[in-house]
N, C-alpha and C positions, 0 to 999 in steps of 0.2 A: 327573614323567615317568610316564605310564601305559603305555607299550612292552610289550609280549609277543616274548618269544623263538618262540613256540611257533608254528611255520608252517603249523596245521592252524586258529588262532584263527581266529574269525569264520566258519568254513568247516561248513555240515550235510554228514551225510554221503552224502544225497543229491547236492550239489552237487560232493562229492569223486567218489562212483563215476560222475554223468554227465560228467564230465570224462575222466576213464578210459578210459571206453566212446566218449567222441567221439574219442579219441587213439588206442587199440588197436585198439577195435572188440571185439565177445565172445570172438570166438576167440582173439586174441591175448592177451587179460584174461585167459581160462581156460587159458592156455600161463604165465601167468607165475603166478598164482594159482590151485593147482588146485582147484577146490571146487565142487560140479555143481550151484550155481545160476548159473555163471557155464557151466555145458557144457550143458546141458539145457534147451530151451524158457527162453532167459534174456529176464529183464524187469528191469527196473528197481526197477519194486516188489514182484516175489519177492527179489529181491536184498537188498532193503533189509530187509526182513523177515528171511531168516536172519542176516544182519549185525549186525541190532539184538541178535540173542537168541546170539549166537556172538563173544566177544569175540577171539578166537585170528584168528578168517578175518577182523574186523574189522581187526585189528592189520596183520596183511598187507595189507588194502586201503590203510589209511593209511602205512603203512611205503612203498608203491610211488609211493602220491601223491608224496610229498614228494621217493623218488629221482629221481619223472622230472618235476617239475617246480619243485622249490626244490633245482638245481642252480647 
């Protein structure tokens, strides 16, 4: 059995924050996570880019993934 517990497997973290962003929307993103690439002029690939190099606000992006949708 090759099974993974881990409900982020298979998941970039591109595909984690577009998800996010289609479910919250930015404003709501940057109410739950506050971090001003998500409040300022937000993109997708500013985002990704301080996410890559910030593992703390990373951690938060996936920590929310998984509350609001491996419920």
């Amino acid at each position: 059995m090759t099974g993974t517990n881990d409900p982020l497997h298979g998941l970039t973290l591109a595909a984690i924050l577009e998800r996010l962003v289609a479910h919250f929307g930015w404003e709501l993103l940057a109410q739950q996570i506050n971090i001003n690439c998500f409040k300022t002029d937000p993109s997708i690939k500013s985002s990704l880019k301080f996410l890559r190099k910030t593992q703390w606000a990373r951690d938060k992006v996936e920590t929310l993934y998984i509350s609001t949708f491996n419920t």
